[in-house]
N, C-alpha and C positions, 0 to 999 in steps of 0.2 A: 570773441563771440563764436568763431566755428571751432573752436575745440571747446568751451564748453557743448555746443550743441553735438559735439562728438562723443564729449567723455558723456553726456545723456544717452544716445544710441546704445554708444557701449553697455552702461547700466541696461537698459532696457532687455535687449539681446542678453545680457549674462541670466537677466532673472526671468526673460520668458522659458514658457515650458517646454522641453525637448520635444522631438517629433513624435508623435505616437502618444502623448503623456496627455492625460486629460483630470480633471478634479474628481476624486474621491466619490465628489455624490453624483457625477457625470458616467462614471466607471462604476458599473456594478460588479463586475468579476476581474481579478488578477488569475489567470491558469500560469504557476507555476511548472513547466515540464524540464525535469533534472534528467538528460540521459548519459548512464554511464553506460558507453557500448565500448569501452578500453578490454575487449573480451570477444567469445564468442556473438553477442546480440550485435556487436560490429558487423564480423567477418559474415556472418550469413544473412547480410542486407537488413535484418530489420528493426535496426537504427533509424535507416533514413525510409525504409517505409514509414513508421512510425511516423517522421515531418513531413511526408507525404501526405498522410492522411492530416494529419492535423489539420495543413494547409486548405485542402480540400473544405474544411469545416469552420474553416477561422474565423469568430465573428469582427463586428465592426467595431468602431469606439465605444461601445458599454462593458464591453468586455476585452481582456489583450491576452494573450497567449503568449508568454516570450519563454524558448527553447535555450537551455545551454546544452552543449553537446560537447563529447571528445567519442570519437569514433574510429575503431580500430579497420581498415579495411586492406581488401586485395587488389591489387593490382589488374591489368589487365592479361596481363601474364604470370597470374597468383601470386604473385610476391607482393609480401606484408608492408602496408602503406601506414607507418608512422605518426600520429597526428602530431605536430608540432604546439598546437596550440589548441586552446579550450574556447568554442567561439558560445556569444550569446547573441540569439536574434530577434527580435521583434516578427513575428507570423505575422502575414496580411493573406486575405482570402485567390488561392488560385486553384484556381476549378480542376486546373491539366492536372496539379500534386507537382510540382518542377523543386522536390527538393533541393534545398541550398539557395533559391533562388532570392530569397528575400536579402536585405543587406545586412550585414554583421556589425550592429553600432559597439560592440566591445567583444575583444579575443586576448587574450592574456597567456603565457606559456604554459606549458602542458602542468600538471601538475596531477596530485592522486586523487582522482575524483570517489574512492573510499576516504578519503579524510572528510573528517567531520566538517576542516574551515572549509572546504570546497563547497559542498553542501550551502552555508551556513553564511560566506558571502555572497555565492547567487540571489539568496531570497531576501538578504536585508540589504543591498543594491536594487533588488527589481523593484521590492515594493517600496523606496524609497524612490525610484523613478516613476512608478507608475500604480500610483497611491488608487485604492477601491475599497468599495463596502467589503466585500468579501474575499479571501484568500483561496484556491485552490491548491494542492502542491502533486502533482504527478510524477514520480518516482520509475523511472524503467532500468531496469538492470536486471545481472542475476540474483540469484536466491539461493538461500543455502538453509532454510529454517530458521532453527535455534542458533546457527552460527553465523546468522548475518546476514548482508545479503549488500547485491554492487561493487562484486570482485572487479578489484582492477588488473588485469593479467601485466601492467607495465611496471607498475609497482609489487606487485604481490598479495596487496591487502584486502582485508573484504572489513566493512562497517559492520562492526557490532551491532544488535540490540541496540545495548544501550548506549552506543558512540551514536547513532542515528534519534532517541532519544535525547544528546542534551544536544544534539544541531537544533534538535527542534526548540527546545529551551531559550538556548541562546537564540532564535530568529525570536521568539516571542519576548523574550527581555531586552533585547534591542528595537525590535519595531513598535514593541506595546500590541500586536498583533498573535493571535492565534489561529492556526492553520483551520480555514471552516469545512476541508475535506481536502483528505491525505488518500491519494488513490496509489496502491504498489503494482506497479507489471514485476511480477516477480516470484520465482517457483518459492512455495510453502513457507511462507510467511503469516498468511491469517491466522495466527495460533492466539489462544489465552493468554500465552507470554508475553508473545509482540504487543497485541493491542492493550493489555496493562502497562506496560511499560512506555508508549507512546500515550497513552491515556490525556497527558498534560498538556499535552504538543499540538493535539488535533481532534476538531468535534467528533469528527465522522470518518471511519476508514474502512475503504471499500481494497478487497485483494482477495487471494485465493490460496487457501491450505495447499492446494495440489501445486501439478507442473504446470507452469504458462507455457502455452506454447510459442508460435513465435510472436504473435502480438497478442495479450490478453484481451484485448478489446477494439472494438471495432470503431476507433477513435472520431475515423470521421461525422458518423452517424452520431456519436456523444455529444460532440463539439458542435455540431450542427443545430441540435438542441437548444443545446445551449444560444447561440447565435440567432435564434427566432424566437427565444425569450432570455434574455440576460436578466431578468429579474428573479426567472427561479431563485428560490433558497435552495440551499447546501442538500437538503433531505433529497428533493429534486432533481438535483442535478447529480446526486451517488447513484437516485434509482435510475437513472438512466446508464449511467457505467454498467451497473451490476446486470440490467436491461439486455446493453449490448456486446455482453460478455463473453467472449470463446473460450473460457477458462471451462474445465469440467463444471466446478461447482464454484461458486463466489459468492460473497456475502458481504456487507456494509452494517458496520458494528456502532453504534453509538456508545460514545465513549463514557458520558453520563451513565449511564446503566453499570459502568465497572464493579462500583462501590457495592451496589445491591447484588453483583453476580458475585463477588468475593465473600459475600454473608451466606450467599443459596451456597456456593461448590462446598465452602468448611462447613456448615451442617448436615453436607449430604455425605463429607469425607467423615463425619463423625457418626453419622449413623450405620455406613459401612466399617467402618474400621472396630467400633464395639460392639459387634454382632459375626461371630464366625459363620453363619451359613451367608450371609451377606457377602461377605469377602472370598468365599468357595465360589460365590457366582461373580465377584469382579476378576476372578483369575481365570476362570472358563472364559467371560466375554471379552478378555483381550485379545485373542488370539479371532476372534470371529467377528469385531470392528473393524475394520474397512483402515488401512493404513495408507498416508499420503505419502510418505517416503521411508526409504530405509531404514531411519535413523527413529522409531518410534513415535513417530507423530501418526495419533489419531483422531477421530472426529469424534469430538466429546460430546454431544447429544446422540447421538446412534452409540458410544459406548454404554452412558446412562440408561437410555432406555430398556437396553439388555440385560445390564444390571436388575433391573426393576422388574422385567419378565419375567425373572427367575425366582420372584419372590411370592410370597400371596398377598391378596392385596390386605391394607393398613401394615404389613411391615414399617416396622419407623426408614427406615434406607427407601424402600419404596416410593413412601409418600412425599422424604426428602428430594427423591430424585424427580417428582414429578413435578414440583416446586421450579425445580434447577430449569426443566425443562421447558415451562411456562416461562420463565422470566426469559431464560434464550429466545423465546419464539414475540413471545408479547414484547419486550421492554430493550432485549440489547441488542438482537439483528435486526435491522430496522427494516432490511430485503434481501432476498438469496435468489439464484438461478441457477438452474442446472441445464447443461447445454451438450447435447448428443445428436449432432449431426448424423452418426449411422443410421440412426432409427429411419431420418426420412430415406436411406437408402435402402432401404429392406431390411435392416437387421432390430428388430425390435426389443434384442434383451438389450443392445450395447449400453451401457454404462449402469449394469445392472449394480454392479457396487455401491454406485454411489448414492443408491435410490435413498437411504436411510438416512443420510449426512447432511449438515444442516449446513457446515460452512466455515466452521470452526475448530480449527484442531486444536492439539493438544499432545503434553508428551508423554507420552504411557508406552512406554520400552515392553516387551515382552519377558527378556531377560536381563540387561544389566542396565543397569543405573548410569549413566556420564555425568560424570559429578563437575569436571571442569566443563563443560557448557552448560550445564543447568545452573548452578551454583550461584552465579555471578547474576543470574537474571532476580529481580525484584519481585518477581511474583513466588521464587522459590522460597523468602519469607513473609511474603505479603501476605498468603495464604495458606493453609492445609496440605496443601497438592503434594508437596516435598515427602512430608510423613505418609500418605498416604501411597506414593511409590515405592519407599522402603517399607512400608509394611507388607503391599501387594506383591515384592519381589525377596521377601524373607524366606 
């Protein structure tokens, strides 16, 4: 009799639900936060600012926030502090921010948090422990554009495009789930590339063409939000990311809109490209669009526009472009922020560049073509854009 009424306990206990795990229609939000700080976003603390703030904001059982981290730090005597292992934690709300302090229900050996499986077991273990209506996935690392982004300085590798791309794939063919908002802390990744290429992966993706700085966003205050309504939808809860943004300029791209922006850009490439004073005016406005990084990436509605300015109006490129730029504004940025702290310090032109930029870059070289990181991305035959930089640069 008392080992059956044992081996019942034991049953009982195996299949109650671990701590912190609530049902599906209990749990409104799962916030995914992947941070790869195996790098610089270790060593200069804002890593664990980053679980700082979070913590600060954490809401209660409708919604769970659980962090994996591997973080490279220093010493107290600067010498480089090794992470041994890759911890995941369940966030609970602390008002002080006492990063670390919550408890570590799973840590596993270090491994390359640019590998895709890294990525890719985090989110089909969390959200099989801690099942919700909707998915969040938070993304912190570096950024590199076109060539990836979540260098791991211990391994060497940085996540492709498209290696970030089929993590997302694969969490969505194993959980039967799709990410409802992919937010990236990460320098210049908002580009037409990226979010085509992520297209399948996630509704909604809020990040920034330019450089983050050390934290893009003002986490606690997002999270917080979130925490005094966990019933927001996804739309909701990006505009408040993009809201609390420190990033120069950021933007939250609805993913549904792809298909209709890849019909506007090749009409718009076709009406420049078969008209020579059209393309006399896309080669003047490269050079005088507003560039996010070195490596040609610019902001493709402040490029278009220029285009368009230099034409008269009913030019067929003209009216193409202004197509292009209605659907940008009406149907596939769903929010944008521009944020310039100088201003309220007396400097009123500061971030006068960016006045024209909507959020969304794009790669438009000035002079040469990179054929091995363009090449490889889906949108290079997905759309016009390819032909239309070998024509612009002929």
């Amino acid at each position: 009799m008392k080992a059956g009424l044992l081996g019942t306990l034991l049953l009982l206990l195996a299949l109650a639900p671990p701590p912190g795990a609530a049902s599906e229609e209990a749990r409104e939000w799962l916030v995914l936060v992947y941070v790869n700080a195996l790098n610089d976003r270790g060593l200069d603390g804002s890593a664990r600012a980053l679980i700082q703030a979070l913590e600060k904001g954490a809401p209660g059982d409708r919604a769970a926030v659980v962090v994996r981290h591997g973080i490279l730090e220093k010493g107290a005597g600067g010498e480089l502090q090794f992470p041994r292992t890759l911890t995941t934690v369940l966030l609970q709300q602390d008002p002080g921010g006492q990063a670390g302090a919550p408890p570590a229900p799973d840590s596993s050996p270090i491994q390359d948090m640019a590998g895709e499986n890294a990525l890719y077991t985090f989110a089909r273990r969390s959200i099989a422990h801690y099942p919700a209506a909707k998915i969040a996935l938070l993304y912190f690392g570096r950024g590199e554009g076109l060539g990836g982004l979540g260098r791991d300085d211990l391994s060497g590798h940085t996540m492709s495009v498209p290696d970030f791309a089929r993590a997302l794939a694969r969490i969505r063919a194993a959980t039967g789930k799709r990410i409802d908002l992919l937010v990236v802390d990460a320098d210049f990744v908002q580009t037409a590339e990226a979010v085509h290429e992520w297209r399948d992966g996630a509704d909604i993706i809020v990040g920034t063409a330019g450089k983050s700085p050390r934290l893009g966003y003002l986490y606690e205050l997002a999270i917080g939000d979130l925490a005094a309504d966990p019933a927001m939808d996804a739309a909701e809860l990006a505009g408040a990311f993009v809201y609390y943004a420190e990033n120069r300029v950021t933007s939250a791209v609805k993913t549904e809109g792809i298909p209709a922006f890849i019909e506007r850009i090749d009409r718009w490439v076709t009406a420049v490209t078969g008209d020579p004073e059209a393309m006399k005016a896309a080669r003047e406005a490269v050079g005088r669009t507003y560039a996010y990084d070195s490596k040609g990436c610019r902001d493709l509605y402040e490029f278009v526009a220029r285009v368009g300015e230099a034409l008269p109006e009913g030019h067929p490129a003209r009216d193409a472009g202004l197509e292009l730029q209605d659907h940008l504004e009406q149907e596939l940025l769903l929010s944008r922020s521009r944020h310039f702290p100088e201003r309220a310090a007396g400097d009123p032109r500061a971030g006068a560049e960016y006045e024209r930029a909507a959020g969304l870059g794009i790669y438009l070289p000035e002079r040469i073509y990179d054929s091995a990181r363009y090449e490889p991305l889906a949108f290079a035959s997905a759309s016009k854009w390819r032909g239309f930089l070998l024509a612009l640069l002929d």
